[in-house]
C-alpha angles and dihedrals in degrees: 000000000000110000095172103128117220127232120235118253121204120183105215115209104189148108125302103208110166106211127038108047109255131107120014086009089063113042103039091065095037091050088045101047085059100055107265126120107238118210103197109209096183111212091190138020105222116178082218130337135281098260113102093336126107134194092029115182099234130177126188108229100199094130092048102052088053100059089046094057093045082046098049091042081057097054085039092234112178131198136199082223154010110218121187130181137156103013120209086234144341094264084071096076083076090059102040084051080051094051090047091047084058111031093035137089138160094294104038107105117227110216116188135190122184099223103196115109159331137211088040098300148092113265109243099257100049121079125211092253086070090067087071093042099046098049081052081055089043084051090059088047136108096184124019121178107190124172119245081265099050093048098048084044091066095026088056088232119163105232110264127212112237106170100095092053133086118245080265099064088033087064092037083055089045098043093059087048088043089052091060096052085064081068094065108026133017091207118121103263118208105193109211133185086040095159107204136175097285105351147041118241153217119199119207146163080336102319139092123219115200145192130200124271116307140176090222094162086127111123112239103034091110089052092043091050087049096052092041094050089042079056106050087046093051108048082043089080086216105085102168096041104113093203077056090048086042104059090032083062089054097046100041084050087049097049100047084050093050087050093044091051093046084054096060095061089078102056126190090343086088105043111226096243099068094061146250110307106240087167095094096042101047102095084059080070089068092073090066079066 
């Protein structure tokens, strides 16, 4: 009887910017930190990301992620899931369906998170063809984790201002949007970046879990939230059981707070832009193993 335990595998399908801490840099340490082998499959090259810099050298990588995913259906690499995240165009959902096609089978779990915008509004280097796209992406998903942006974006949901309600009407507001999604998708959404009066919010399976008052205007906390709550399911060993999506939810929200807030320590010292510093928090992440 073979007792070797396997370690989880994730294919990661995100951004490489090089500078700002958001995307690949992001996940690859917090996946790794809780135990999972992360196989980056980058879909741009960004010098650094979108927040707060300008002039940014960007290539799209299409053609790349293509011959990856052949490459890795011929070595009959597997993987516990495929996570995607900010996509070159809008073209690209057509080669990430491709790479799942290949790399997939009944048991691989496909993440999603609809990487777009934030604030209200598209990121700059998304274009509004990428919404429909990306809901076509949401439809082959078992988990999707949008921001409140990114969920009014393919709801067609005007923003709503939140500030002035209690948690209470905040979930009433996100229900109705989180109802849509099921129109779309029937993958468990967990709706992230939800600023209410007090508090800040996560909204799933019909609840919001919230944590106090926060400035969280850091890039790469929504990527940070995705890979630690892909962690926690996965090392649960239970990856469809919604108590398990559920605390995973708590504690990725918990744990982005607790780096935010170890961040902020240093002041102006770090600029913003450049991202939280989960450097000093990861090892936090060992205990999921």
């Amino acid at each position: 009887m073979n007792t070797k335990r396997k370690l989880p595998r994730v294919a990661a399908l995100h951004d490489l910017s090089c500078f700002g801490r958001c995307a690949l840099t992001v996940i690859i340490p917090a996946l790794s930190a809780a135990g999972i082998q992360t196989v980056p499959v980058p879909t741009a090259l960004l010098s650094t990301h979108t927040g707060g810099f300008t002039d940014m050298h960007f290539r799209d990588l299409d053609d790349s992620i293509e011959a990856v995913g052949k490459h890795f259906s011929e070595l009959g690499i597997d993987f516990d899931a495929i996570y995607t995240g900010f996509l070159g165009s809008e073209k690209q959902v057509k080669t990430i369906e491709d790479f799942i096609e290949r790399t997939a089978d009944e048991d691989t779990l496909v993440f999603v998170d609809p990487v777009m915008g934030d604030d209200g509004v598209l990121y700059s280097a998304c274009f509004p063809e990428l919404i429909s796209e990306m809901k076509r992406l949401c439809a082959r998903a078992d988990i999707i984790t949008p921001n409140l942006t990114e969920a009014c974006l393919m709801t067609d949901t005007p923003y709503p201002d939140l500030s002035a309600l209690t948690i209470d009407e905040a979930e009433s507001v996100i229900g109705s949007i989180a109802e849509k999604i099921t129109e779309f998708t029937s993958a468990e959404c967990i709706i992230t970046g939800i600023h209410f009066d007090g508090g800040v919010g996560t909204y799933c399976l019909g609840k919001m879990h919230s944590e106090r008052a926060r400035r969280n205007d850091y890039p790469g906390t929504g990527d940070l939230f995705s890979s630690v709550l892909l962690a926690y399911i996965i090392r649960s060993g239970k990856p469809h059981d919604k108590e398990v999506l559920q605390k995973g939810a708590a504690y990725a929200s918990h744990f982005t707070a607790e780096v935010i807030d170890y961040s902020l320590e240093y002041g102006d010292d770090e600029p913003r832009r450049d991202g939280v510093l989960l450097e000093g928090c990861l090892s936090k992440l060992i205990d999921l193993k």
